[in-house]
N, C-alpha and C positions, 0 to 999 in steps of 0.2 A: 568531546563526545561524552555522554550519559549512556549510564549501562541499569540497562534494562535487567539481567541477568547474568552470572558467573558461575562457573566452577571450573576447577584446573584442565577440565578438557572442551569447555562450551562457554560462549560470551552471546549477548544481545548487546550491542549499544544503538544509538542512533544521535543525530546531531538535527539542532532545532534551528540555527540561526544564521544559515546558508543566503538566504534567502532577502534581497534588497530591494532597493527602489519602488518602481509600481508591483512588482510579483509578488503575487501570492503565496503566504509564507506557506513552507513545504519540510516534513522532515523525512531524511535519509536515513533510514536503515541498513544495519551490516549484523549479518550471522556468522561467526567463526566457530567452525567444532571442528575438534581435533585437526586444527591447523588449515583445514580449506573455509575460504572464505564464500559468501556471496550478499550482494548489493540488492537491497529493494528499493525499487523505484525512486533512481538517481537521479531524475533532475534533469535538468534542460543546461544549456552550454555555460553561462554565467555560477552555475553551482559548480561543473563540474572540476575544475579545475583546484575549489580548494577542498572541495569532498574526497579528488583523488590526493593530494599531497595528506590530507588526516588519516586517509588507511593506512598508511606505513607504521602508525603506531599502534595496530591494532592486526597487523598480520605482512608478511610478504606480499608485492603486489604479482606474482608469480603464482600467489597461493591461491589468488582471485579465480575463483572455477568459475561462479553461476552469476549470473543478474535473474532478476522477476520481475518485470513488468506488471503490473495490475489489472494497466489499460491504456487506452492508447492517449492520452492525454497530454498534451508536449511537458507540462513540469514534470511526469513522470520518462517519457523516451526518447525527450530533444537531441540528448548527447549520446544516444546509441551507436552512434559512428565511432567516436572520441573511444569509447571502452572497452570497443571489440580491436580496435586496431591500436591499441599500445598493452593489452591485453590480451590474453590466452581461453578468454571465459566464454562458456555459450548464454544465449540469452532465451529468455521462456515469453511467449506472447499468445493471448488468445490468437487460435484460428482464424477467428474473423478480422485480423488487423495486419494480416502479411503480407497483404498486398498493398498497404496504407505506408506500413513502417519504412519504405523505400524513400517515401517524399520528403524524409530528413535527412536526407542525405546520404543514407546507410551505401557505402562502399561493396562494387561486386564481389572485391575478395574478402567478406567478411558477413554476407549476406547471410551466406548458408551457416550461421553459426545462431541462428535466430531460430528458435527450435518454437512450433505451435504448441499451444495448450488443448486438447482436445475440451470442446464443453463440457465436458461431465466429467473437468481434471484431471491430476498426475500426482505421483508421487517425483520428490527431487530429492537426489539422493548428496547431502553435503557431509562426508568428514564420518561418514556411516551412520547418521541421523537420515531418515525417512523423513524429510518435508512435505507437510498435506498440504495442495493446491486445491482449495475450495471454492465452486463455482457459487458466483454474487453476482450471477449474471441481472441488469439493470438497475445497480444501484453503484454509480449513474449509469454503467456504460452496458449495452445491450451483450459485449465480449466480456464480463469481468470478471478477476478472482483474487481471492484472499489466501494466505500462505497460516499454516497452523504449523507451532514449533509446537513435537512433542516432549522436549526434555524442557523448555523454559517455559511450557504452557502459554505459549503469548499468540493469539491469534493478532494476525497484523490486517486489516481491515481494508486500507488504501483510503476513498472517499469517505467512507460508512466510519461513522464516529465524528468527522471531521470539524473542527469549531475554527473559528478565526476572530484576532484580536482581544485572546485573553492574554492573562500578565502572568500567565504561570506555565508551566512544562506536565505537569499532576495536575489532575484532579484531585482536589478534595472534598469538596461538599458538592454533589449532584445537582441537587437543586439549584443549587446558585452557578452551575457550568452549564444548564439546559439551554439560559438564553445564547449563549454563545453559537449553541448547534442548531436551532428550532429552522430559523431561517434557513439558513444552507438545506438543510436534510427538506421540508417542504420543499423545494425549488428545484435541487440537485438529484432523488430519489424520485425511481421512477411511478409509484405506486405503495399503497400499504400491502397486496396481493405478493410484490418482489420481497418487502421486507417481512412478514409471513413468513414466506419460505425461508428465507434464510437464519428468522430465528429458530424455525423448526429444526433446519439445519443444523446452528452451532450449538443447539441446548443438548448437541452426542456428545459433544468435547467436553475435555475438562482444563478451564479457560483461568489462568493465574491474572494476565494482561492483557487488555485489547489497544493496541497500536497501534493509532490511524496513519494515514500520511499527513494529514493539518493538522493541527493543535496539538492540544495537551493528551496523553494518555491516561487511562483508568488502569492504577497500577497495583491493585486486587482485584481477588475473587468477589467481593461484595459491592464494588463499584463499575466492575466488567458486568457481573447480574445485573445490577440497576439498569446498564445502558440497556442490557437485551431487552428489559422488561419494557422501558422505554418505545423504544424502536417498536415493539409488540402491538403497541396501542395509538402508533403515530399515524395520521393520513398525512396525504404528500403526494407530489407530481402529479399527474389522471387524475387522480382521485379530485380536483378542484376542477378540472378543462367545465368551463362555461360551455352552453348547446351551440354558442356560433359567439365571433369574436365580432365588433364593427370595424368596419369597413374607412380607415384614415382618410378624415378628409381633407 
């Protein structure tokens, strides 16, 4: 695990290299303060099993209170079965995906521990740290949101930031990380209007690290600005739809 942030009563790590075969690399997130844990957006079945054996060195897994979903996305909630039933923890999902999260299988006795995101967010209370759950609704997913630590200042993002197949964990040089992102974010975001708002959004925070769930992290305040500024000026998704598609012949 790589740690994002420390102090004797608060940790960020997350782990980058979960992730095999055809799937699309994904990294897991773990927030520990003052002893209670919780999991962002753990992964699908083939992660879970050694994402859950690496917590033990990072907290009790008794200590495991909360998961955060982002979205409904299977490398983020494949394995929500597996961690509420060898687990004690409740789980947080947009409103609009509780009726979807059943189709993995999620078990009757452990259903009700899958607590909705109301759209306009929550606070989540870990280890007596207020965790902001901030709505990023359509980028990509029409239910979505982002988690803001305010002692580690790291907003963790989910898709938004997201790059695949660099050679590194940091970012260093912006410009030369953009090609990484350009594609996915056109393709995967829903509009420039979604992203807009959201930067309108996170420019309240005061933002040390943004932590995607794909790629590499911007792990300052100078290279978390740039992405925002980025994103500010990006067109993407709607924003390209042609007036009518042809018709396969």
């Amino acid at each position: 695990m790589l740690t994002l942030f420390e102090t004797a009563q608060h940790k960020n790590v997350f782990v980058d290299n979960l992730s095999s075969g055809h799937m699309v690399q994904a990294n897991q997130h773990v927030i520990v303060s003052n002893g209670i844990g919780m999991v962002l957006d753990p992964g699908g079945h083939k992660v879970y099993t050694k994402l859950f054996s690496m917590l033990s060195s990072e907290m009790e897994i008794s200590a495991l209170k909360h998961i955060f979903f982002s979205h409904q996305d299977p490398d983020i909630i494949a394995s929500t079965n597996g961690w509420l039933m060898v687990t004690n923890a409740d789980a947080y999902l947009s409103e609009l995906w509780m009726r979807f999260i059943p189709h993995f299988g999620v078990d009757e006795l452990v259903v009700e521990r899958i607590k909705p995101i109301p759209d306009e967010g929550m606070i989540i209370t870990v280890g007596d740290v207020p965790l902001k759950v901030i709505p990023a609704h359509f980028l990509h997913s029409p239910g979505n949101f982002q988690l803001y630590d305010p002692v580690a200042k790291i907003l963790y993002t989910g898709d938004l930031g997201a790059s695949l197949d660099m050679p590194y964990s940091f970012v260093e040089d912006f410009a030369a990380h953009v090609p990484y992102m350009e594609g996915f974010h056109k393709r995967y975001m829903a509009n420039s209007k979604a992203l807009k708002t959201w930067v309108n959004t996170v420019r309240q925070l005061d933002i040390e690290i943004i932590a995607p769930q794909h790629g590499a992290m911007f792990p300052n305040k100078e290279l978390s600005q740039r992405f925002i500024d980025w994103i500010d000026g990006l067109s993407c998704g709607t924003d390209f739809l042609p007036d009518k598609y042809a018709i396969p012949a």
